[in-house]
N, C-alpha and C positions, 0 to 999 in steps of 0.2 A: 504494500500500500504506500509504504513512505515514498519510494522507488517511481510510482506515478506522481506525487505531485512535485518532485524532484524533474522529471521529463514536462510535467506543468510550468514550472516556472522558468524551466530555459527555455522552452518553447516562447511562454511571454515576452523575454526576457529579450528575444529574436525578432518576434514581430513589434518589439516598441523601438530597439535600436537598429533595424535592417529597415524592416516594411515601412513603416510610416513615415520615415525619412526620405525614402526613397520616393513613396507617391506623391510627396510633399513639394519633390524635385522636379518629376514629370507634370503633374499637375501647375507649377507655375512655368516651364519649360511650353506649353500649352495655349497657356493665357499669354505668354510671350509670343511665339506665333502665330496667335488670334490677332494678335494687337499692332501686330509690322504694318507703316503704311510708307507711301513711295516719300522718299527723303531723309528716313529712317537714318542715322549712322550707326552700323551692327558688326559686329564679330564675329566669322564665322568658329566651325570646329577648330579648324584648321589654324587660325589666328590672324586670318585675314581680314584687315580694317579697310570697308566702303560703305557708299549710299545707295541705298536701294534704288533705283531707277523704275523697274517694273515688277509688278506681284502676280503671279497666277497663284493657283492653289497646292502645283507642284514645286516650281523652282522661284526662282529672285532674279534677275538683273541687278548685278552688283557692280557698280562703280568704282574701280579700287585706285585707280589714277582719273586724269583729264582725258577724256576722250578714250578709256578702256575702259572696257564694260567684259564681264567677265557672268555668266549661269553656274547660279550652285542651285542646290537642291533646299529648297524653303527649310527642311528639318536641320540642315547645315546650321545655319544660324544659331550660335550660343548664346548671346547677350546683345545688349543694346552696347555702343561703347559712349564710354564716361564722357565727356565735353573735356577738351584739353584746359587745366587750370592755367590762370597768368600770372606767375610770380609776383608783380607789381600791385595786382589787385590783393593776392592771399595777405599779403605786407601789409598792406593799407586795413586789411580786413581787422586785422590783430593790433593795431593802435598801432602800428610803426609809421615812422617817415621816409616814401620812398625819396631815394636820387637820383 
């Protein structure tokens, strides 16, 4: 008997640090692919930084220079990318004097 709730609790133990993290992963993976719209600056797997140009429901037109235009596959896509910060601004943000 003890021996089941032994295989009980690692079992839980599985589905709260494995499963729920992981659907928690796909799930907003999802809503990020819902949400791409053309102008986007995005990430791919790969670690490839452009702007969306065109969306279908399979792939992306991705902008990665001026005038190159590059198809990945819409699941490609990792993340939104960050906006490049300006040093002179974060400065000024924290009470400093820039020069």
């Amino acid at each position: 008997m003890v021996i089941f709730v032994y295989f009980a609790v690692i079992a839980l133990a599985f589905f709260v640090l494995i499963v729920l993290p992981q659907r928690r992963r796909t799930t907003a993976h999802r809503m990020l692919l819902a949400s791409l719209q053309v102008g986007d600056e995005v990430i791919t797997i790969g670690g490839i930084l452009g702007t969306i140009r065109e969306l279908t429901d399979e792939k992306i037109e991705l902008e990665v220079a001026p005038g190159v235009v590059i198809t990945v596959a819409r699941n490609a896509i990792a993340q939104m990318a960050q906006p490049a910060s300006d040093p002179t601004t974060d400065a000024l943000d924290d009470g400093e004097v820039g020069e």
